[in-house]
C-alpha positions in Angstrom: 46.9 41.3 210.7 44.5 43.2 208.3 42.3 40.2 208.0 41.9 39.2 212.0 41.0 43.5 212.8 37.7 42.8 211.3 36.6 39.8 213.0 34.1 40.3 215.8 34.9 39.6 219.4 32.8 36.9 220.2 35.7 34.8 218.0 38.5 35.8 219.8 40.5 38.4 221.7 43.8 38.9 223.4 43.1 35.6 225.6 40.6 33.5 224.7 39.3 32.4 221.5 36.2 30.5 219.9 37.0 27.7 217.3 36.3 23.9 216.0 38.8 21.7 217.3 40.5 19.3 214.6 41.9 16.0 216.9 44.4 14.1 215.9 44.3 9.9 216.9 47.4 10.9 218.8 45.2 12.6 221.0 46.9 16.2 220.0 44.4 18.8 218.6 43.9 21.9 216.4 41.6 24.7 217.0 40.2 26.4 213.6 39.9 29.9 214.3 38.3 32.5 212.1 40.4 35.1 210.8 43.8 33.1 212.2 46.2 32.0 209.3 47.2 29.1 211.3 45.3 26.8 213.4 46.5 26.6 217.1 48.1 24.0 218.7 46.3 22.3 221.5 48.8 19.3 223.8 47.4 16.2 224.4 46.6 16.5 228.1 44.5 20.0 227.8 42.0 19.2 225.1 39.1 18.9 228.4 37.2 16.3 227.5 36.2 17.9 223.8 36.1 15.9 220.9 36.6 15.7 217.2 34.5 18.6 215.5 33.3 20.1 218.8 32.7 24.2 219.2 35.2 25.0 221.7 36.5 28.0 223.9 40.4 28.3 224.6 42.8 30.0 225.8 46.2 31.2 225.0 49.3 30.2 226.9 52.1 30.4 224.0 53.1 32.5 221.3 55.9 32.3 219.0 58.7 34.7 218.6 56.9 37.0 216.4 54.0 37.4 219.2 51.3 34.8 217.0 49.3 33.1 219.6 50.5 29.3 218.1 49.5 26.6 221.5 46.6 27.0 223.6 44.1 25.3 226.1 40.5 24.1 226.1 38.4 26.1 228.6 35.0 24.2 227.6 32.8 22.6 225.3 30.7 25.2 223.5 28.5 22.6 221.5 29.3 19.1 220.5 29.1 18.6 216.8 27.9 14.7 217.5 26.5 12.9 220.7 25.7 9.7 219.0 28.9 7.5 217.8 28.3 3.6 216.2 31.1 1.1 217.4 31.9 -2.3 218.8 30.6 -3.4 222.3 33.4 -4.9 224.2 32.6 -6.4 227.8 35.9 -8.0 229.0 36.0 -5.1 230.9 39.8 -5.2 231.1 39.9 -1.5 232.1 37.3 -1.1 234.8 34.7 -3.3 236.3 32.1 -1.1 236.5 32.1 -0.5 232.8 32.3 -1.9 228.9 34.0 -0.3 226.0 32.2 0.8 222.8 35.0 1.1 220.3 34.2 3.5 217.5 36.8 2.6 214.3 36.5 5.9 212.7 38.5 9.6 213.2 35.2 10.5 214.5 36.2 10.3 218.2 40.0 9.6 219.7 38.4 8.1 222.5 37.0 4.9 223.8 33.0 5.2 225.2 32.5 3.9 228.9 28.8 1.8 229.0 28.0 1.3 232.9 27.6 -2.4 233.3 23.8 -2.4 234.2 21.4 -4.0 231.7 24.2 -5.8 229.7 22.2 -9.1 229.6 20.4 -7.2 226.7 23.8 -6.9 224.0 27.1 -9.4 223.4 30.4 -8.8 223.3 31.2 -7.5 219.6 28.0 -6.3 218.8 27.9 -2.9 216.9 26.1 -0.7 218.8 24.9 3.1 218.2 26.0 4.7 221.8 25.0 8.3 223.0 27.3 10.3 225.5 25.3 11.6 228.4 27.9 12.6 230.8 32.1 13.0 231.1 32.9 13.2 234.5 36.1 15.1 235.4 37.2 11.6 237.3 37.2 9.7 234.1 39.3 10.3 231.0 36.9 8.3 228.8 33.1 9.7 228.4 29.9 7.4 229.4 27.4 6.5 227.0 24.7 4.9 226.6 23.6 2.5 223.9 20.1 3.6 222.2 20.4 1.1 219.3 21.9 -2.4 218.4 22.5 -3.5 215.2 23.5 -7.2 215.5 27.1 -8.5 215.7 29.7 -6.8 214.2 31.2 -7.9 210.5 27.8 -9.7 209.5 26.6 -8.4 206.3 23.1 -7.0 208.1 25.1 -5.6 210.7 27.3 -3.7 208.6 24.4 -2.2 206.1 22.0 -0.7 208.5 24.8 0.6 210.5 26.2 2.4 207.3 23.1 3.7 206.9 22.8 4.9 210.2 26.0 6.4 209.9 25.7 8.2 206.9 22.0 9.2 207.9 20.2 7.4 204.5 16.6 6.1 204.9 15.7 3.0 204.6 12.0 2.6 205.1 9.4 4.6 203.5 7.2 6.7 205.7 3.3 5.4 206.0 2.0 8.0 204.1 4.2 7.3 201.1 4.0 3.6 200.9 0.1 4.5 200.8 0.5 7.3 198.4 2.5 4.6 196.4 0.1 2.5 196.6 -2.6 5.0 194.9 -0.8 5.8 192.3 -0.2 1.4 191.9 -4.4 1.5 191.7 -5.4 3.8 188.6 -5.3 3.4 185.3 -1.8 3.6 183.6 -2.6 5.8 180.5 -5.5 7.5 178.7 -5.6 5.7 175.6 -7.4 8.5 173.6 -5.2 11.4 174.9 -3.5 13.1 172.2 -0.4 14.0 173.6 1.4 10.2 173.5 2.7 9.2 170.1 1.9 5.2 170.2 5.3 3.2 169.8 3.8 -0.5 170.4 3.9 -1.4 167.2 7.6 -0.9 167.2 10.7 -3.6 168.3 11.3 -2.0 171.8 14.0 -3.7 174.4 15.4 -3.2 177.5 19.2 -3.8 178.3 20.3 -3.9 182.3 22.3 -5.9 184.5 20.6 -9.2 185.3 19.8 -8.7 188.5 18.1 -5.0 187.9 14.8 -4.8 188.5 14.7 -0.9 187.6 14.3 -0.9 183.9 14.6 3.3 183.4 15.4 3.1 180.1 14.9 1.0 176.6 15.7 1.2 173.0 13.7 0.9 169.8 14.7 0.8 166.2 13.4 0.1 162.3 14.3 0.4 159.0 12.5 3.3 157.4 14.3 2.9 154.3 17.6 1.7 152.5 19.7 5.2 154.4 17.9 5.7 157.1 17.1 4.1 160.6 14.4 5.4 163.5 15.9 5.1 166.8 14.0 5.8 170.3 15.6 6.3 173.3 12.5 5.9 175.8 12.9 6.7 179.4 10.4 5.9 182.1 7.7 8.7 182.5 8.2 9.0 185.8 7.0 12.8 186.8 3.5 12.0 185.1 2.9 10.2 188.5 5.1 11.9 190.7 3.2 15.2 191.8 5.5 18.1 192.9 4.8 18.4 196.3 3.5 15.4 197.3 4.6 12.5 200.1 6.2 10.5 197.3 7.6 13.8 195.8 8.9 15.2 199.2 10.4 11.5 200.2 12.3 10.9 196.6 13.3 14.5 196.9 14.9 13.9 200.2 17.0 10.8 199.3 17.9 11.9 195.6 19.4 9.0 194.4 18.9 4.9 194.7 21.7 3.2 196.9 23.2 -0.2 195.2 25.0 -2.1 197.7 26.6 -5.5 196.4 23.6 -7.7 197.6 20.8 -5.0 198.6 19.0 -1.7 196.7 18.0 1.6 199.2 15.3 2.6 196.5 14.8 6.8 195.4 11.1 5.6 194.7 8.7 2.6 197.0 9.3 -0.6 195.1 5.4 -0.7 193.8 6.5 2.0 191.4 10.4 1.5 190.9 10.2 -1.9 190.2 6.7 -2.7 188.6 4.7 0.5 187.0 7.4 2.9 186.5 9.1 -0.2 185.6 9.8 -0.9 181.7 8.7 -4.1 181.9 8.4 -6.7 179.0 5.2 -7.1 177.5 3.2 -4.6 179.7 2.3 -1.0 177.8 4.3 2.2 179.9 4.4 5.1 180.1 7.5 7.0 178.3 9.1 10.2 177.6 11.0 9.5 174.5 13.8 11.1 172.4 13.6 10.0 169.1 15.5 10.5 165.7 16.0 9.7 162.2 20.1 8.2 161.7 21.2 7.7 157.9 24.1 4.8 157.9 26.7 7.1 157.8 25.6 8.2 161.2 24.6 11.6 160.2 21.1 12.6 162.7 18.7 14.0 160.2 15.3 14.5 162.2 14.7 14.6 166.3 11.5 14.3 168.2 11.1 14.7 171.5 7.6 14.1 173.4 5.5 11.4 175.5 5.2 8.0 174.5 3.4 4.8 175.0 6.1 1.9 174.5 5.9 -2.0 175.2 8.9 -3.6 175.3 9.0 -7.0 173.5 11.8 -8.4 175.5 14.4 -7.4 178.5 17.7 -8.3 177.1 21.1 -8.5 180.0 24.5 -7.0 179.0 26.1 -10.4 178.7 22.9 -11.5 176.2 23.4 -8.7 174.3 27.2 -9.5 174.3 26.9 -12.8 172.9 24.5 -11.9 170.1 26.9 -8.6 168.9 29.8 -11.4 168.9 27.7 -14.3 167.2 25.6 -12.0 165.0 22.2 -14.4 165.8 20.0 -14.6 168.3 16.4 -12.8 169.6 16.5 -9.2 167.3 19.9 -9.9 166.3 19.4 -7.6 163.1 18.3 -4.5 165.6 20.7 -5.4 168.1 23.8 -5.5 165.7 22.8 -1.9 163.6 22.9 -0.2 167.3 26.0 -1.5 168.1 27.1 -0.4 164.5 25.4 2.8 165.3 27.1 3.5 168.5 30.5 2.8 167.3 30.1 5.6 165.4 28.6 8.2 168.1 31.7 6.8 170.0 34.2 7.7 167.6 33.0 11.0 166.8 32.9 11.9 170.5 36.6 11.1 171.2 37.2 12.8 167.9 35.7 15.7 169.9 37.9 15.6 172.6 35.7 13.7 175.0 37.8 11.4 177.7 37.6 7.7 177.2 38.2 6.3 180.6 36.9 2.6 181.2 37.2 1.6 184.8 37.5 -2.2 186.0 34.3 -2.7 188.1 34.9 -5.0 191.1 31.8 -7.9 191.2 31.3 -10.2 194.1 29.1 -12.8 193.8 27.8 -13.6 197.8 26.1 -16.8 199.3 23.0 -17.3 201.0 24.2 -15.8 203.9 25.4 -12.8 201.9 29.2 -13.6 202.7 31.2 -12.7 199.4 32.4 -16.4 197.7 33.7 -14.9 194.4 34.7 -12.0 192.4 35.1 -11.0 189.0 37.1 -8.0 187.4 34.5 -6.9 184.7 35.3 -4.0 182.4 32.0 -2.6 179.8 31.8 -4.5 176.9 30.4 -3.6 173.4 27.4 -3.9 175.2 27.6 -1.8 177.6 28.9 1.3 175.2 25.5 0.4 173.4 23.8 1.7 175.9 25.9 4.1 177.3 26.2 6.2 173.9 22.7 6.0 173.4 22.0 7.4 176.9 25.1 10.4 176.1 23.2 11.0 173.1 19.3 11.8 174.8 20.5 14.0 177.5 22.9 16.1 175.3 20.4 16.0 172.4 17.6 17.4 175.4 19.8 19.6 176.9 20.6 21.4 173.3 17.2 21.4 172.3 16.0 23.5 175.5 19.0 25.6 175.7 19.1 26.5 171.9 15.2 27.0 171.1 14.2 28.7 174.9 16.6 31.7 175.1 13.6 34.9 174.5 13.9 36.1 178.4 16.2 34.3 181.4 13.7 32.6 182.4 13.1 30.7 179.5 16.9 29.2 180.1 16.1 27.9 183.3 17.1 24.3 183.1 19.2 21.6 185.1 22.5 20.7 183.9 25.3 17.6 184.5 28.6 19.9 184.3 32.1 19.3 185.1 34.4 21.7 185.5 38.2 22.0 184.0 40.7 19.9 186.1 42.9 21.3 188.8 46.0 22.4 187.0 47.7 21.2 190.2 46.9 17.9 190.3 47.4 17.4 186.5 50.8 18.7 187.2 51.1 15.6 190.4 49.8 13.3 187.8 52.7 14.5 184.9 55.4 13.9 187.9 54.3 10.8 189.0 53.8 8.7 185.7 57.3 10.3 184.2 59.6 7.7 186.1 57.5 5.0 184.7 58.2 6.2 181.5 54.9 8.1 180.6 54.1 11.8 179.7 51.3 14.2 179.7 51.2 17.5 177.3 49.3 20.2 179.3 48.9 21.6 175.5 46.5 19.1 174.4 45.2 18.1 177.7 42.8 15.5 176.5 44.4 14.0 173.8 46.9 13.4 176.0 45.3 11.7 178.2 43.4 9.4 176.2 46.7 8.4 174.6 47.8 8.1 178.3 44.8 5.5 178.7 45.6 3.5 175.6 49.5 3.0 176.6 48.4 1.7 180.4 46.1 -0.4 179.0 46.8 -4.2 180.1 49.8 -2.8 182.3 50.0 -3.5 186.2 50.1 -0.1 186.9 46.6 0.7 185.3 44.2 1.0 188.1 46.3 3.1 190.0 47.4 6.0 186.9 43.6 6.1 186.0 42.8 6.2 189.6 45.2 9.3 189.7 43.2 10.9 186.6 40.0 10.9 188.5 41.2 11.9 191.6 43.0 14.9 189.3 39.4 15.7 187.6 36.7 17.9 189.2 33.5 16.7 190.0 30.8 16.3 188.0 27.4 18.0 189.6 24.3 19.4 188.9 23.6 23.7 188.1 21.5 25.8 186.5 24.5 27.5 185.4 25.7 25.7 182.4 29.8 25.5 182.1 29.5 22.4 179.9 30.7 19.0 180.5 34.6 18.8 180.4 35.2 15.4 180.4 32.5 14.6 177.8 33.4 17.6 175.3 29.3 18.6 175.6 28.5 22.1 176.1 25.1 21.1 176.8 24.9 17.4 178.8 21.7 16.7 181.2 20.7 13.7 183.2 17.2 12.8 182.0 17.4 8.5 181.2 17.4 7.6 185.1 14.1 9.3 186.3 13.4 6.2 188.4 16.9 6.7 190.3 17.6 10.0 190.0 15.9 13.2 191.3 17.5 15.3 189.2 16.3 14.0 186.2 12.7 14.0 187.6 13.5 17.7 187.6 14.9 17.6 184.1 11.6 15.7 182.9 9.3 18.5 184.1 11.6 20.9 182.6 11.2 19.8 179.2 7.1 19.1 179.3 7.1 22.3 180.4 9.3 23.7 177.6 7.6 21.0 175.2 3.9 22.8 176.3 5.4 26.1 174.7 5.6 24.8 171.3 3.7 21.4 171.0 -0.1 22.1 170.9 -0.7 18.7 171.3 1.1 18.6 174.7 -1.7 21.6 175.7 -4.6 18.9 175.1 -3.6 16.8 177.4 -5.1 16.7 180.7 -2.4 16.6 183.1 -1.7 19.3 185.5 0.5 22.3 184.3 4.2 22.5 185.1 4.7 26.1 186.5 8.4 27.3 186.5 10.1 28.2 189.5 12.7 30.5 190.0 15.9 30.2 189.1 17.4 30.2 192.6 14.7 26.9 193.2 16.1 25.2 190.9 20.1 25.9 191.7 18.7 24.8 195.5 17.7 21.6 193.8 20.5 20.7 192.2 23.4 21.3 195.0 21.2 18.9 197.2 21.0 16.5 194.1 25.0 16.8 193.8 25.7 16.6 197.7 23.0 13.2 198.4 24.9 11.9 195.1 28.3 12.4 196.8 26.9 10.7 199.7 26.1 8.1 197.9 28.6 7.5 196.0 30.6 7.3 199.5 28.7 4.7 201.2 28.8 2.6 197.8 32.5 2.8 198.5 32.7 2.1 202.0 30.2 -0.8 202.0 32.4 -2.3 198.8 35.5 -2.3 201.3 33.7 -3.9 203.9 32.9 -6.8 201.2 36.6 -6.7 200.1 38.4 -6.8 203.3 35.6 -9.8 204.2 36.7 -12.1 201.1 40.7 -11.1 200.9 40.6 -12.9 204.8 40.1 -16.4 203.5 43.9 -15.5 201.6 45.4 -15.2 204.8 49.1 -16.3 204.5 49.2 -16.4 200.4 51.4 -13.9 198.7 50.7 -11.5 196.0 51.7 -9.3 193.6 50.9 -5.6 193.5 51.2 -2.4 193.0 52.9 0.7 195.1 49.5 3.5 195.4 50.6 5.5 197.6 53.1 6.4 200.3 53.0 7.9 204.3 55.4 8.9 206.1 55.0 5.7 208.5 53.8 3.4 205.4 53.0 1.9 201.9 49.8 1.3 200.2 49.6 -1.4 198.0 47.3 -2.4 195.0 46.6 -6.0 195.4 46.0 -7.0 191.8 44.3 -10.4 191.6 41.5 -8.3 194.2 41.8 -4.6 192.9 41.9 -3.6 196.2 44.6 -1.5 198.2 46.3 -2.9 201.3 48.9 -1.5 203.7 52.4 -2.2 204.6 54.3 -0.4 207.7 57.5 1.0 206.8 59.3 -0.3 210.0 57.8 -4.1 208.3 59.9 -3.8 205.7 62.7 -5.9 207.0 65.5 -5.4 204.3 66.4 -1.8 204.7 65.1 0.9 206.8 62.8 3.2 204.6 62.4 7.2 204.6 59.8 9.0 202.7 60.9 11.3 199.9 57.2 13.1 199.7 59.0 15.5 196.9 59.2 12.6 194.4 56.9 10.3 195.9 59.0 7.5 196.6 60.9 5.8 199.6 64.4 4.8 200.1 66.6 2.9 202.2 68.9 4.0 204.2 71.7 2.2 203.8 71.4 0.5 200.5 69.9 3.5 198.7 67.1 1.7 197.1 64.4 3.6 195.3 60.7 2.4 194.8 58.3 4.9 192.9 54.8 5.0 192.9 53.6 1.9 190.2 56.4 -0.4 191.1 54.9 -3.9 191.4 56.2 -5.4 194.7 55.6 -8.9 195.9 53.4 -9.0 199.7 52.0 -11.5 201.8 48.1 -11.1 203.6 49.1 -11.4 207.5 46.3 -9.3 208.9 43.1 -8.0 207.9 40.7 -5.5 210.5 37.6 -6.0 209.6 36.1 -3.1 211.7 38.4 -0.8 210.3 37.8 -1.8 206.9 42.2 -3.0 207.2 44.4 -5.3 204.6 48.0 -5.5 206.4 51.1 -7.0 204.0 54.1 -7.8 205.0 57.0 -6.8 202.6 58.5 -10.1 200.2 60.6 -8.5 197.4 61.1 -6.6 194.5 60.9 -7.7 191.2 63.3 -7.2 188.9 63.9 -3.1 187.6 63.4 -4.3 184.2 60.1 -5.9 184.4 58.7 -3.1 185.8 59.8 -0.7 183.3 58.8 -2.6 180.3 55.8 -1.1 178.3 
């Protein structure tokens, strides 16, 4: 072919080939090859010794009728792509005498690890261990490792956290020099009370609103009566770049992790907690340092006035969402007066932005409440409250209202636009189109015509259904990703065209980077800001920046990854106490060797094996995404709620097996 003429040698020729092997846990592989359409086939018994991910040479000993080399053999192992694999220490040593097992639970490696039997006194059976492959003798058809780390026995909640973190190659500890650094910074003087450049807010009822166990406080509000039309809101976020200087430990260190971690139970901070959680800190009753958005709001909603600059705020009281809940309900309480004309406030900014097409999708969040021991005892399914849309619109509001005022008033040369964006691309047409063929059997519909409006009607209908989590599951997984750029697409899902992150400088790097931005933008036009004594912001080029934010958007991916993972792990811990009990739940998903199921009461998915399912023998139909039985001809579509029973749960592999009960009756499920 055209395309596999201009690829150089050292990839493949008439024989032998260079490629990544892809294999399978059948123990069957696939070789990537660049400039081949189609991977090639490699049988079980001649992958020689590679593993999953490794750069390997082959050759060729098939080819289909049309002459396309299609099967071949690995000659050798070019470079591994991993030596180091985390598992579970067994030492029954059921398979040989001279050795243990380290099991690794993951597609990572399709093999078990050999450990050679000497020093064993140090580890126990079922410890999770990080194990390094030294050697795969041609004797053995498992590799031999050795184990360079131990990280306590396996399904114990320490255990499981430093070993995700090993896994996913996150930080945990801060490097000397940065705790010292830290430390520094912790030691001077917070603010220059004669500079010029802070506008003084103390005087003014300020208040933060978090979670209650936060210790983080990025953001708060203020608000006051200017007159009987208009209102003065601030939306004052933690100046966190006035003590973080580009380049240094602290710098270099936040840069490298990008985001906090929040683990049920545990915190991996961006910052060292000296600054996170005390001087960056909005804390009640202590003056901070801000960097503030603030504007004039007449009742009617209508912004008449915005400021933007540095601030020095003190908060007169830290306020939790369920506080600010019960005051917004009961209309008394600490600031009830303030508290009540936000929420009045942000019912309106709510309304117009769904008026402007933005995508009103409220997730159940999944909270576990965990014992001494950190062994989940309780959930609760918690979905934002009034409260939380306080907040939230507030925060929409400052980062579109920054990013509009830098991309609107700084456009004389391209370098004046240079700024850091949150955008989110269209949807894939193809999986909006899965999406419209998957809901249509349970009666709902999707015009690609008016794409959002559909949806959010879409959103209102499953509201309060069974089927809920898993057709808004299905809309996210149908949207693109939102990430960080220079080049501004605008925010899809939102309806912004210009939408920043700038209120989480204490957990975000990219809004450190948004921060200097705008003082730097601010110094263009504010003389004031040019008084000041801090060290000039000099702009970097635009390719810096774009640098800056892929490696924000990939360590927030990352993130966002381990959050899930570790949440399983938790899941699958507390669902093992319901061993035996039945359920109802929801059909997520189909295999062509199973059934995922969404266990409502937990809002986590489990598993049944089709050849479980005792009454009927069950085939896939993957064209519309159902099973059915053989001989009775019974149909069950994705969202049917089916009745299960917890018989097994695999904690290492993160595992909730159900066993089949019944179906509910047709009719119930297609009532709406």
């Amino acid at each position: 072919m055209k395309s596999e003429k201009k690829i150089k040698k050292k990839h493949y020729n008439d024989n032998f080939a260079i490629g990544y092997i892809n294999i399978t846990i059948h123990g069957f592989a696939f070789v990537n090859i660049k400039g081949f359409q189609k991977d090639v086939f490699i049988p079980k018994n001649k992958t020689n010794r590679s593993l999953e991910g490794d750069l390997v040479k082959i050759i060729f000993n098939k080819k289909n009728r049309k002459g396309i080399k299609i099967e071949g053999e690995v000659l050798k192992v070019i470079k591994r792509k991993t030596k180091n694999f985390i598992g579970i220490l067994k030492m029954n040593f059921q398979y040989n005498s001279k050795y243990g097992l380290v099991i690794v639970n993951n597609n990572s490696i399709h093999v078990d690890i050999f450990i050679p039997i000497d020093n064993f006194n140090k580890y126990n059976h079922n410890d999770k261990v990080l194990v390094e492959i030294i050697s795969w003798p041609k004797k053995l058809k498992n590799p031999l490792g050795k184990i360079i780390k131990v990280f306590g026995k396996s399904g114990e909640y320490k255990t499981e956290i430093f070993s995700l973190l090993e896994e996913y190659k996150i930080t945990y500890e801060f490097p000397k020099e940065v705790e010292e650094e830290a430390k520094k910074i912790h030691s001077k003087e917070i603010y220059d009370i004669n500079s010029e450049i802070r506008r003084d807010m103390r005087n003014i009822n300020t208040f933060t609103i978090d979670p209650f166990n936060a210790k983080d406080f990025d953001d708060a509000l203020s608000i006051r009566k200017l007159n009987n039309e208009t209102w003065e809101i601030g939306v004052h976020i933690s100046d966190v770049s006035h003590y973080i200087e580009e380049g240094s430990f602290i710098d270099q260190e936040a840069y490298s992790r990008a985001t906090s971690i929040y683990f049920i139970g545990k915190v991996i901070p961006m910052l060292p907690k000296i600054l996170s959680n005390d001087l960056c800190s909005l804390q009640p009753k202590k003056d901070r340092l801000s960097f503030s958005y603030i504007f004039n709001i007449d009742n009617k909603g209508k912004i008449l006035k915005n400021w933007f600059g540095k601030t020095i705020i003190q908060s007169n009281r830290r306020f939790t969402y369920e506080e600010i809940q019960e005051i917004i309900d009961k209309k008394k309480g600490d600031f009830h007066e303030e508290i009540y004309n936000l929420f009045l406030f942000s019912k309106i900014l709510t309304k117009k932005r769904l008026k402007n097409g933005s995508i009103y999708l409220e997730k159940i969040e999944v909270k576990f409440h965990l014992d001494e021991k950190k062994n989940p005892i309780s959930l609760d399914l918690k979905k934002n409250n009034d409260a939380h849309r306080l907040i939230e619109e507030f925060m929409l509001l400052a980062n579109r209202k920054i990013s509009e005022f830098v991309s609107l008033n700084f456009n004389e040369t391209p370098s004046n636009k240079l700024f850091i964006y949150r955008i989110h691309d269209k949807p894939d047409f193809q999986k909006i189109f899965l999406l419209k063929k998957i809901i249509e059997p349970l009666g709902y519909f999707l015009d690609f015509n008016r794409l959002k409006t559909s949806i959010n009607c879409l959103l209102k209908k499953i509201k309060g259904k069974p089927e809920q989590n898993m057709i808004e599951n299905l809309i996210l997984r149908a949207m693109s990703k939102a990430r960080y750029s220079t080049k501004n697409i605008g925010h899809y899902g939102l309806s912004f065209f210009h939408y920043t992150h700038f209120t989480s400088p204490i957990r975000r790097y990219s809004d450190i980077i948004a921060h200097r931005l705008l003082s730097y933008y601010l110094k263009k036009v504010n003389n004031s800001f040019n008084k000041t004594n801090e060290k000039t912001y000099k702009l970097k080029t635009m390719e810096f920046y774009e640098k800056q934010s892929e490696h924000c958007s990939y360590k927030e991916r990352l993130a966002i990854d381990a959050e899930r993972d570790f949440l399983k792990y938790i899941q699958v811990k507390y669902i093992k106490k319901f061993l035996g009990e039945e359920f109802y739940g929801i059909i997520t998903g189909f295999t062509g060797w199973s059934v995922y199921i969404d266990l409502l009461l937990f809002q986590t998915e489990g598993m049944v094996r089709l050849r479980d399912i005792k009454e009927d023998y069950y085939v896939l139909d993957s064209n519309n995404y159902s099973i059915i039985g053989k001989k009775k001809r019974k149909i069950y579509h994705l969202g049917d709620k089916v009745k299960v029973k917890l018989i097994d749960v695999n904690l290492e592999r993160k595992q909730i097996i159900l066993s089949w009960i019944d179906e509910l009756d047709k009719q119930e499920n297609t009532k709406k």
